[in-house]
N, C-alpha and C positions, 0 to 999 in steps of 0.2 A: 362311743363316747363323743357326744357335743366338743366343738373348738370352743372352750370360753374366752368371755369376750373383757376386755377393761374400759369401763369409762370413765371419763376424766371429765368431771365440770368444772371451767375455766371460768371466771369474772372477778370482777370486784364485792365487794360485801355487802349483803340483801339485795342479789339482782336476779334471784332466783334459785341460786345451785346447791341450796338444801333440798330445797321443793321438789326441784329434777332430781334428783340422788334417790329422794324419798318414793316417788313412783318409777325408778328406773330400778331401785330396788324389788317392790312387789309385780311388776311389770318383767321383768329379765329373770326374776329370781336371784338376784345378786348379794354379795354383801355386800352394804355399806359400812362405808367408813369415814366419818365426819371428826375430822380434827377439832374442830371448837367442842365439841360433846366432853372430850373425851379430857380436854385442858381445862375445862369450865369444871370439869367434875373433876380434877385433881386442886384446881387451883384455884375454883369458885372466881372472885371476882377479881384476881392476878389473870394474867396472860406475857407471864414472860417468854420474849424472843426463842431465846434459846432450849427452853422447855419444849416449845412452840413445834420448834425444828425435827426434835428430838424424837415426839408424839406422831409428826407426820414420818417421818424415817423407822418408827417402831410398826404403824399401819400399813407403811407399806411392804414393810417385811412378809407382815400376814398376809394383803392382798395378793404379792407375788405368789407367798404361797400355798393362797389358794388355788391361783390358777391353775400352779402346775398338778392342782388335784382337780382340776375340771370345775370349779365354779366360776361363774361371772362375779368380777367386782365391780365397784364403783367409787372411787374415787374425788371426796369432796372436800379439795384444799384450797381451790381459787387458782392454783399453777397459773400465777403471771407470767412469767416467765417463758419464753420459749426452750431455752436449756432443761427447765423443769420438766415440761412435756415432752422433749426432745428423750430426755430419760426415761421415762415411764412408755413412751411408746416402744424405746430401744429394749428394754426389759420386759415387756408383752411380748414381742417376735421372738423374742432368745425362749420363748415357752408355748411357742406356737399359739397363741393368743394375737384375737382380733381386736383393735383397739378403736372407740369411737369416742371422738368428743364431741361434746356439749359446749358452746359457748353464750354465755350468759349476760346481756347488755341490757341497763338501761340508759335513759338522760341521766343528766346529774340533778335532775328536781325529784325523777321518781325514786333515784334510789336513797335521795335524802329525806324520802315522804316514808318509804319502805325500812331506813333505821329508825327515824322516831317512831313510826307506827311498832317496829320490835320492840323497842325501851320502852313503853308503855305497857304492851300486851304481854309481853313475857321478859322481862329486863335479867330474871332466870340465866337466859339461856344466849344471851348477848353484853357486848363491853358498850360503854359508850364510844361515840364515835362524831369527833368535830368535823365541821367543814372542812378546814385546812387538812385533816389528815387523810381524807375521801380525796381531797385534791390532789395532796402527796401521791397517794396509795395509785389512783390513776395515771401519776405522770410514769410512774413503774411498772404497769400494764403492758405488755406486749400482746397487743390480741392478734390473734392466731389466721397464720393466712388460712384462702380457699384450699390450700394443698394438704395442710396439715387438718383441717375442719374434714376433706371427706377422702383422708388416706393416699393421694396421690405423690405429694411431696414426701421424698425419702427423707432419712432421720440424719445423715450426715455425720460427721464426723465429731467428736466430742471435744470441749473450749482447751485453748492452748494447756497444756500444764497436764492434761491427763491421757492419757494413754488408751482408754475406754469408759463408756459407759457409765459402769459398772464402779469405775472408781471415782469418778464425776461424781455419783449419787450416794454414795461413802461419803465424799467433801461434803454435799452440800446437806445432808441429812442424816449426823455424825448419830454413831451409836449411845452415845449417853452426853449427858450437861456435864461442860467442862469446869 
C-alpha cells in the first residue's frame, strides 16, 4: 500500500488554489475537497462565517479519513493561518501520511484582475469581493515559511489553552453551527 499524501493549498482568493487542487487532483489521484463548492451549493449566494467553519471541519473529517484508507487528499481552504496548517500537517503524521503544500501568491492587481475576471465568467461559483476586504483578508495571511513549504520545519507544539492538536482543531473547526 502507497503512503498517501495530503495537500494543502494555501493563499488568498483567486490566486490560484482551486486550479492546483484541480490538477493535483487528476495528477495524484486524490480527492478533492473545496469548501466554497460545497457552501455555495448549500447556501448559493450566503457565505456565512460560521457555516463556513463548519463545512471545512466536516471535509476534513473525510479527508483524514481517507487517508487512513490510503488515498491522497487535497485540501483547498486557503489555510491562512499557520496554526491551521500546523493542524492539518499534525494530523497527516498521526496517519502516517506525507504532507505537501502549495502556496499560492499573487500582486494584489492580478488577483484583483483574477476576482473580477470570476464574477463575470462564472459569478455561480464565487461571492463578490471588495477591495478593502482583499486588503483585510491579506493583512491575516501568514504565508508559510521555507520550513513548512518543503517539510523541514517541525509542527510544534499546539497554541496556549490546548493540550494537543487534535483539540486545537475541535476549537477551531467545531462539529456543527452553534
Amino acid at each position: 500500500m502507497r503512503r498517501p499524501t495530503l495537500f494543502l493549498t494555501v493563499g488568498l482568493p483567486c490566486t490560484g488554489k482551486t486550479t492546483a487542487a484541480r490538477r493535483i487532483e487528476i495528477e495524484q489521484e486524490a480527492l478533492r475537497l473545496t469548501k466554497d463548492e460545497w457552501v455555495k451549493a448549500l447556501y448559493g449566494d450566503d457565505n456565512p462565517t460560521s457555516a463556513g467553519d463548519v463545512i471545512e471541519g466536516r471535509l476534513i473529517r473525510i479527508g483524514l479519513r481517507a487517508l487512513e484508507l490510503g488515498n491522497n487528499v487535497v485540501i483547498d481552504f486557503g489555510l491562512w493561518s499557520r496554526d491551521e496548517r500546523s493542524a492539518l500537517r499534525r494530523a497527516a503524521a498521526d496517519r502516517a501520511a506525507a504532507v505537501e503544500l502549495l502556496y499560492c501568491e499573487l500582486t494584489p492587481a492580478e488577483q484583483r484582475k483574477r476576482v473580477d475576471q470570476r464574477q463575470a465568467d462564472a459569478p455561480h461559483t464565487t461571492w463578490p469581493m471588495s477591495d478593502e476586504e482583499l486588503t483585510e483578508w491579506a493583512a491575516f495571511m501568514q504565508i508559510p515559511t521555507p520550513g513548512e513549504l518543503d517539510g523541514s520545519e517541525p509542527v510544534g507544539d499546539p497554541p496556549a489553552g490546548f493540550a494537543t492538536w487534535d483539540e486545537w482543531r475541535e476549537h477551531r473547526w467545531p462539529p456543527s453551527v452553534s
